[in-house]
C-alpha atoms as a printed R data frame, in Angstrom:
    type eleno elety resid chain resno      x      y       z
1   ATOM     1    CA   UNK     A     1  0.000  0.000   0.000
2   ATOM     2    CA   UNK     A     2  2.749  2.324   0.821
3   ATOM     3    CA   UNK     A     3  4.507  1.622  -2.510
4   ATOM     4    CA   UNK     A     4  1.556  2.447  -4.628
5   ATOM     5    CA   UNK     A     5  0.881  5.730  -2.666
6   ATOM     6    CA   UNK     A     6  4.793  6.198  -3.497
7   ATOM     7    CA   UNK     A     7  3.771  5.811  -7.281
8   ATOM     8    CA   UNK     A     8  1.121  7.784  -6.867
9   ATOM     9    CA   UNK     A     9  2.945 10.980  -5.183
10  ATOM    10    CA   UNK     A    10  5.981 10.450  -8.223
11  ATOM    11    CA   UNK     A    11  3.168 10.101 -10.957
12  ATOM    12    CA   UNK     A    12  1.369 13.323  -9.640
13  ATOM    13    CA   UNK     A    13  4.999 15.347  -9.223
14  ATOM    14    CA   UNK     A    14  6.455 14.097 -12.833
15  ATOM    15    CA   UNK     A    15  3.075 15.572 -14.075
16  ATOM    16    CA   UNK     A    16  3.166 18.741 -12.276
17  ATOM    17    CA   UNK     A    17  6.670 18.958 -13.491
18  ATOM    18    CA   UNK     A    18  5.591 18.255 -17.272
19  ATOM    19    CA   UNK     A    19  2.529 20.697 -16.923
20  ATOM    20    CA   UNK     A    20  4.863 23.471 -15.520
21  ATOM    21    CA   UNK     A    21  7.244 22.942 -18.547
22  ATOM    22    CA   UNK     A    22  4.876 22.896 -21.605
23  ATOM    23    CA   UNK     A    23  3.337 26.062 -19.729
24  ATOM    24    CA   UNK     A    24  6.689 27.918 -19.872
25  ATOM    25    CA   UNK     A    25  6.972 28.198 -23.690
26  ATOM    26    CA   UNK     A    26  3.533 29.444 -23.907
27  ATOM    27    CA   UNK     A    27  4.194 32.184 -21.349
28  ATOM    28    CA   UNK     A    28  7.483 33.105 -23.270
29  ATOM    29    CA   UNK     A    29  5.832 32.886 -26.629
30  ATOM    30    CA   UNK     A    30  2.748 35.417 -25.696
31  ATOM    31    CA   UNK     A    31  5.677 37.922 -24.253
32  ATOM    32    CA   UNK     A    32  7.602 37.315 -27.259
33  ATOM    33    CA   UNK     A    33  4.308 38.355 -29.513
34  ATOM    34    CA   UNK     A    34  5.116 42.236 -29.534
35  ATOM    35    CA   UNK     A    35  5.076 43.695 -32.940
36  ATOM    36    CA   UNK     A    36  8.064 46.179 -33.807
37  ATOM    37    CA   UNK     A    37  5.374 48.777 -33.438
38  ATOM    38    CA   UNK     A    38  4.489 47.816 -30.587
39  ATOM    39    CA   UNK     A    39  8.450 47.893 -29.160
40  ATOM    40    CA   UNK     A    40  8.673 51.366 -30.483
41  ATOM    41    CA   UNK     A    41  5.775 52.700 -28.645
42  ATOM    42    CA   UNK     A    42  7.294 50.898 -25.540
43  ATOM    43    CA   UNK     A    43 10.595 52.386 -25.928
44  ATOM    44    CA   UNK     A    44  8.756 56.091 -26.840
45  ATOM    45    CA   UNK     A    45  7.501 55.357 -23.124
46  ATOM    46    CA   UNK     A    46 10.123 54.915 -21.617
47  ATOM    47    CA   UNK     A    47 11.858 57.766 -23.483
48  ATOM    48    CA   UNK     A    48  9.274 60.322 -21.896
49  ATOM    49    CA   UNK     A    49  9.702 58.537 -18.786
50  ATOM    50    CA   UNK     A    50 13.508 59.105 -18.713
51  ATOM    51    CA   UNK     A    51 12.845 63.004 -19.471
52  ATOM    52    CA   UNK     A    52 10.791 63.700 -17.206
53  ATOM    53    CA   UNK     A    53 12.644 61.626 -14.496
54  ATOM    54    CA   UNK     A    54 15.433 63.415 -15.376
55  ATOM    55    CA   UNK     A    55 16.996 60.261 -15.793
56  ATOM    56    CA   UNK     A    56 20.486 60.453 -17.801
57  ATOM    57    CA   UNK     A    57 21.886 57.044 -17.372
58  ATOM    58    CA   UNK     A    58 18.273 55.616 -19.236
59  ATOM    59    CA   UNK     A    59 18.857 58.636 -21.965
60  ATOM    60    CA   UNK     A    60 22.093 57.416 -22.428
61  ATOM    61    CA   UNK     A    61 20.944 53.669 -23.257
62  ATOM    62    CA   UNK     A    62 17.948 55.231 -25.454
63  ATOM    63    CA   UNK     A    63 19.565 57.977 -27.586
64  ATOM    64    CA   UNK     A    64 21.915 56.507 -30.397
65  ATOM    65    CA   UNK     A    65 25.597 57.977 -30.246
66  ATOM    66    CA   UNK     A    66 24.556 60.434 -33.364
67  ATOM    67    CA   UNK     A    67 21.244 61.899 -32.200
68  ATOM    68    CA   UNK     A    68 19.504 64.808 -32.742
69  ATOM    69    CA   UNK     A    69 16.610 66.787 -31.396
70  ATOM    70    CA   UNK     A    70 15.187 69.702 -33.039
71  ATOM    71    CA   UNK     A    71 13.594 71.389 -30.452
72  ATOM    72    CA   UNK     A    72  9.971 73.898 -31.327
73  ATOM    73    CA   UNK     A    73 12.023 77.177 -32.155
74  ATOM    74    CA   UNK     A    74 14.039 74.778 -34.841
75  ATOM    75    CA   UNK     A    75 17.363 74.760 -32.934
76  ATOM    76    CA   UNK     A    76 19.132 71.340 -33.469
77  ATOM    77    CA   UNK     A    77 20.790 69.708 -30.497
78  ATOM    78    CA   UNK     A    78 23.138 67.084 -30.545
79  ATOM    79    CA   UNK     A    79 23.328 64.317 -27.819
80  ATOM    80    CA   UNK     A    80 25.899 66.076 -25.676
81  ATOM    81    CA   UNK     A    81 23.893 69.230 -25.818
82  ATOM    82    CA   UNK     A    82 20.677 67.759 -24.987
83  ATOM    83    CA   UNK     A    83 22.033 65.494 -21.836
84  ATOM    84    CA   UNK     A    84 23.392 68.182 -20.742
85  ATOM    85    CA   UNK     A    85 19.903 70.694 -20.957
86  ATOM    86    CA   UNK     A    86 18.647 67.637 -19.238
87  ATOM    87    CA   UNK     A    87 21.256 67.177 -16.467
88  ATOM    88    CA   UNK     A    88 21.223 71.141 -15.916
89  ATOM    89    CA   UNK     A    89 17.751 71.703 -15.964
90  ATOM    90    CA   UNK     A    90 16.987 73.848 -19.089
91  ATOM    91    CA   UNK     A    91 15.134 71.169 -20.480
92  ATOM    92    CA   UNK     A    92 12.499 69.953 -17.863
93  ATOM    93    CA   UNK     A    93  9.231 67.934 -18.586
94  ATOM    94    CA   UNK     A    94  6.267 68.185 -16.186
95  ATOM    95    CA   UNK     A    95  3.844 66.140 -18.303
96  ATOM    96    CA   UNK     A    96  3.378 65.040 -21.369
97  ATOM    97    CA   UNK     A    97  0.116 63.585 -22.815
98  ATOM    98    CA   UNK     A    98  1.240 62.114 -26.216
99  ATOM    99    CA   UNK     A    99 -1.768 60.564 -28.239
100 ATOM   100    CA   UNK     A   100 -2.870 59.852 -31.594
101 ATOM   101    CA   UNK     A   101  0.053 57.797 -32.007
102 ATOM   102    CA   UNK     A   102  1.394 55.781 -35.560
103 ATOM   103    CA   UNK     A   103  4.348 53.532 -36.264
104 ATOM   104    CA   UNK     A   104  5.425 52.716 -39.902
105 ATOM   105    CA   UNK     A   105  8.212 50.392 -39.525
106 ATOM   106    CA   UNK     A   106 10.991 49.731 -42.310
107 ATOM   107    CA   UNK     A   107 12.509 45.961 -42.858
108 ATOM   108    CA   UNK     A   108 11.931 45.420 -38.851
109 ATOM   109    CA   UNK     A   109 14.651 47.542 -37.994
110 ATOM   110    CA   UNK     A   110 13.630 51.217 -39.075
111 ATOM   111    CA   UNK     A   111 10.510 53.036 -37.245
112 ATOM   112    CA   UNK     A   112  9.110 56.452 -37.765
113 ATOM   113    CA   UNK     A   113  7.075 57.188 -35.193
114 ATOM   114    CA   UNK     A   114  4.506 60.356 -35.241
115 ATOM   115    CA   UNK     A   115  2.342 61.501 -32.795
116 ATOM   116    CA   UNK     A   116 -0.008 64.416 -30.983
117 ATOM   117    CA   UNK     A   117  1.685 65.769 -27.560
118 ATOM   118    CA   UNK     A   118  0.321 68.268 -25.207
119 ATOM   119    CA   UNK     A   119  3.589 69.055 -23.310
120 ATOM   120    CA   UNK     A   120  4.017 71.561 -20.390
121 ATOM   121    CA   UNK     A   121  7.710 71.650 -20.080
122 ATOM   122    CA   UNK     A   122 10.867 74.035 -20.982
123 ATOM   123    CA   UNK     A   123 13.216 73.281 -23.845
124 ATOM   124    CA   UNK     A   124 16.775 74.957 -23.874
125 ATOM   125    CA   UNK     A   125 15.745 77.204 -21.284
126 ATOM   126    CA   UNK     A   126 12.592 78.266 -22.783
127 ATOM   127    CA   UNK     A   127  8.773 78.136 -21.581
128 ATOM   128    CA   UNK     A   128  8.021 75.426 -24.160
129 ATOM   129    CA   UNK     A   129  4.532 73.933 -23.087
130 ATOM   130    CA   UNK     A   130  1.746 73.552 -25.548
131 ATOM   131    CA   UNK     A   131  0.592 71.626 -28.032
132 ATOM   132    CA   UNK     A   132  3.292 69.522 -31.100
133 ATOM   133    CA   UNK     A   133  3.282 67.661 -33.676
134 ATOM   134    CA   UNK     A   134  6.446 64.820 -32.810
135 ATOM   135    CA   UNK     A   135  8.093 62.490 -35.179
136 ATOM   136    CA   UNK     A   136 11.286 60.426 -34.113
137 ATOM   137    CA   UNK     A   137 12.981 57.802 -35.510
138 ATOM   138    CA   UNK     A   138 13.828 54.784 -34.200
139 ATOM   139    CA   UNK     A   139 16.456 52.426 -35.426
140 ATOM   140    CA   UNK     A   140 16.991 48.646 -33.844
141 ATOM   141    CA   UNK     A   141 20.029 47.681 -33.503
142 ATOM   142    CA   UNK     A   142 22.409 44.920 -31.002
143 ATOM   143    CA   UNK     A   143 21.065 46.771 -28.069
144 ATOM   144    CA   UNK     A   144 17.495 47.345 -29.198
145 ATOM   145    CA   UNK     A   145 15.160 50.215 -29.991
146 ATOM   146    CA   UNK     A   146 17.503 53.386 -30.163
147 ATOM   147    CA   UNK     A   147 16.204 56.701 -30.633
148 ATOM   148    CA   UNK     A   148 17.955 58.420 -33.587
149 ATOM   149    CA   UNK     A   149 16.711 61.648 -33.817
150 ATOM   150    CA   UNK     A   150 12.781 63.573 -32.852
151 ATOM   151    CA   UNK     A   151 11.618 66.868 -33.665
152 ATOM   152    CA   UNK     A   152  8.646 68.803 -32.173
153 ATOM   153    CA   UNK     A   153  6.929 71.341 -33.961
154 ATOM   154    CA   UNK     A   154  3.924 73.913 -32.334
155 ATOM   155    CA   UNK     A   155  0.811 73.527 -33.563
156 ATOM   156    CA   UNK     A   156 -0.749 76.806 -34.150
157 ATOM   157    CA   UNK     A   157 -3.989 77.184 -33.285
Protein backbone atom coordinates (compact mmCIF):
# COMPACT_ATOMS: atom_id res chain seq x y z
CA UNK A 1 0.00 0.00 0.00
CA UNK A 2 2.75 2.32 0.82
CA UNK A 3 4.51 1.62 -2.51
CA UNK A 4 1.56 2.45 -4.63
CA UNK A 5 0.88 5.73 -2.67
CA UNK A 6 4.79 6.20 -3.50
CA UNK A 7 3.77 5.81 -7.28
CA UNK A 8 1.12 7.78 -6.87
CA UNK A 9 2.95 10.98 -5.18
CA UNK A 10 5.98 10.45 -8.22
CA UNK A 11 3.17 10.10 -10.96
CA UNK A 12 1.37 13.32 -9.64
CA UNK A 13 5.00 15.35 -9.22
CA UNK A 14 6.46 14.10 -12.83
CA UNK A 15 3.08 15.57 -14.07
CA UNK A 16 3.17 18.74 -12.28
CA UNK A 17 6.67 18.96 -13.49
CA UNK A 18 5.59 18.25 -17.27
CA UNK A 19 2.53 20.70 -16.92
CA UNK A 20 4.86 23.47 -15.52
CA UNK A 21 7.24 22.94 -18.55
CA UNK A 22 4.88 22.90 -21.60
CA UNK A 23 3.34 26.06 -19.73
CA UNK A 24 6.69 27.92 -19.87
CA UNK A 25 6.97 28.20 -23.69
CA UNK A 26 3.53 29.44 -23.91
CA UNK A 27 4.19 32.18 -21.35
CA UNK A 28 7.48 33.11 -23.27
CA UNK A 29 5.83 32.89 -26.63
CA UNK A 30 2.75 35.42 -25.70
CA UNK A 31 5.68 37.92 -24.25
CA UNK A 32 7.60 37.32 -27.26
CA UNK A 33 4.31 38.36 -29.51
CA UNK A 34 5.12 42.24 -29.53
CA UNK A 35 5.08 43.69 -32.94
CA UNK A 36 8.06 46.18 -33.81
CA UNK A 37 5.37 48.78 -33.44
CA UNK A 38 4.49 47.82 -30.59
CA UNK A 39 8.45 47.89 -29.16
CA UNK A 40 8.67 51.37 -30.48
CA UNK A 41 5.77 52.70 -28.65
CA UNK A 42 7.29 50.90 -25.54
CA UNK A 43 10.59 52.39 -25.93
CA UNK A 44 8.76 56.09 -26.84
CA UNK A 45 7.50 55.36 -23.12
CA UNK A 46 10.12 54.92 -21.62
CA UNK A 47 11.86 57.77 -23.48
CA UNK A 48 9.27 60.32 -21.90
CA UNK A 49 9.70 58.54 -18.79
CA UNK A 50 13.51 59.11 -18.71
CA UNK A 51 12.84 63.00 -19.47
CA UNK A 52 10.79 63.70 -17.21
CA UNK A 53 12.64 61.63 -14.50
CA UNK A 54 15.43 63.41 -15.38
CA UNK A 55 17.00 60.26 -15.79
CA UNK A 56 20.49 60.45 -17.80
CA UNK A 57 21.89 57.04 -17.37
CA UNK A 58 18.27 55.62 -19.24
CA UNK A 59 18.86 58.64 -21.97
CA UNK A 60 22.09 57.42 -22.43
CA UNK A 61 20.94 53.67 -23.26
CA UNK A 62 17.95 55.23 -25.45
CA UNK A 63 19.57 57.98 -27.59
CA UNK A 64 21.91 56.51 -30.40
CA UNK A 65 25.60 57.98 -30.25
CA UNK A 66 24.56 60.43 -33.36
CA UNK A 67 21.24 61.90 -32.20
CA UNK A 68 19.50 64.81 -32.74
CA UNK A 69 16.61 66.79 -31.40
CA UNK A 70 15.19 69.70 -33.04
CA UNK A 71 13.59 71.39 -30.45
CA UNK A 72 9.97 73.90 -31.33
CA UNK A 73 12.02 77.18 -32.15
CA UNK A 74 14.04 74.78 -34.84
CA UNK A 75 17.36 74.76 -32.93
CA UNK A 76 19.13 71.34 -33.47
CA UNK A 77 20.79 69.71 -30.50
CA UNK A 78 23.14 67.08 -30.55
CA UNK A 79 23.33 64.32 -27.82
CA UNK A 80 25.90 66.08 -25.68
CA UNK A 81 23.89 69.23 -25.82
CA UNK A 82 20.68 67.76 -24.99
CA UNK A 83 22.03 65.49 -21.84
CA UNK A 84 23.39 68.18 -20.74
CA UNK A 85 19.90 70.69 -20.96
CA UNK A 86 18.65 67.64 -19.24
CA UNK A 87 21.26 67.18 -16.47
CA UNK A 88 21.22 71.14 -15.92
CA UNK A 89 17.75 71.70 -15.96
CA UNK A 90 16.99 73.85 -19.09
CA UNK A 91 15.13 71.17 -20.48
CA UNK A 92 12.50 69.95 -17.86
CA UNK A 93 9.23 67.93 -18.59
CA UNK A 94 6.27 68.18 -16.19
CA UNK A 95 3.84 66.14 -18.30
CA UNK A 96 3.38 65.04 -21.37
CA UNK A 97 0.12 63.58 -22.82
CA UNK A 98 1.24 62.11 -26.22
CA UNK A 99 -1.77 60.56 -28.24
CA UNK A 100 -2.87 59.85 -31.59
CA UNK A 101 0.05 57.80 -32.01
CA UNK A 102 1.39 55.78 -35.56
CA UNK A 103 4.35 53.53 -36.26
CA UNK A 104 5.42 52.72 -39.90
CA UNK A 105 8.21 50.39 -39.52
CA UNK A 106 10.99 49.73 -42.31
CA UNK A 107 12.51 45.96 -42.86
CA UNK A 108 11.93 45.42 -38.85
CA UNK A 109 14.65 47.54 -37.99
CA UNK A 110 13.63 51.22 -39.07
CA UNK A 111 10.51 53.04 -37.25
CA UNK A 112 9.11 56.45 -37.76
CA UNK A 113 7.07 57.19 -35.19
CA UNK A 114 4.51 60.36 -35.24
CA UNK A 115 2.34 61.50 -32.79
CA UNK A 116 -0.01 64.42 -30.98
CA UNK A 117 1.69 65.77 -27.56
CA UNK A 118 0.32 68.27 -25.21
CA UNK A 119 3.59 69.06 -23.31
CA UNK A 120 4.02 71.56 -20.39
CA UNK A 121 7.71 71.65 -20.08
CA UNK A 122 10.87 74.04 -20.98
CA UNK A 123 13.22 73.28 -23.85
CA UNK A 124 16.77 74.96 -23.87
CA UNK A 125 15.74 77.20 -21.28
CA UNK A 126 12.59 78.27 -22.78
CA UNK A 127 8.77 78.14 -21.58
CA UNK A 128 8.02 75.43 -24.16
CA UNK A 129 4.53 73.93 -23.09
CA UNK A 130 1.75 73.55 -25.55
CA UNK A 131 0.59 71.63 -28.03
CA UNK A 132 3.29 69.52 -31.10
CA UNK A 133 3.28 67.66 -33.68
CA UNK A 134 6.45 64.82 -32.81
CA UNK A 135 8.09 62.49 -35.18
CA UNK A 136 11.29 60.43 -34.11
CA UNK A 137 12.98 57.80 -35.51
CA UNK A 138 13.83 54.78 -34.20
CA UNK A 139 16.46 52.43 -35.43
CA UNK A 140 16.99 48.65 -33.84
CA UNK A 141 20.03 47.68 -33.50
CA UNK A 142 22.41 44.92 -31.00
CA UNK A 143 21.06 46.77 -28.07
CA UNK A 144 17.50 47.35 -29.20
CA UNK A 145 15.16 50.22 -29.99
CA UNK A 146 17.50 53.39 -30.16
CA UNK A 147 16.20 56.70 -30.63
CA UNK A 148 17.95 58.42 -33.59
CA UNK A 149 16.71 61.65 -33.82
CA UNK A 150 12.78 63.57 -32.85
CA UNK A 151 11.62 66.87 -33.67
CA UNK A 152 8.65 68.80 -32.17
CA UNK A 153 6.93 71.34 -33.96
CA UNK A 154 3.92 73.91 -32.33
CA UNK A 155 0.81 73.53 -33.56
CA UNK A 156 -0.75 76.81 -34.15
CA UNK A 157 -3.99 77.18 -33.28
Amino acid sequence: MKRALLYVALAAALVQVGVARSEAPARQAASNTATPADEVKQMEKRHTDALMKKDLAALEKIWSHDYTFTNGQGRLLSRAERLENVRTGATEIQSADERDVQVRVYGGDAAVLVSHVTLKAQYSGKEASGEYRHTAVWIKGAGGWHLVANQITPIVQ
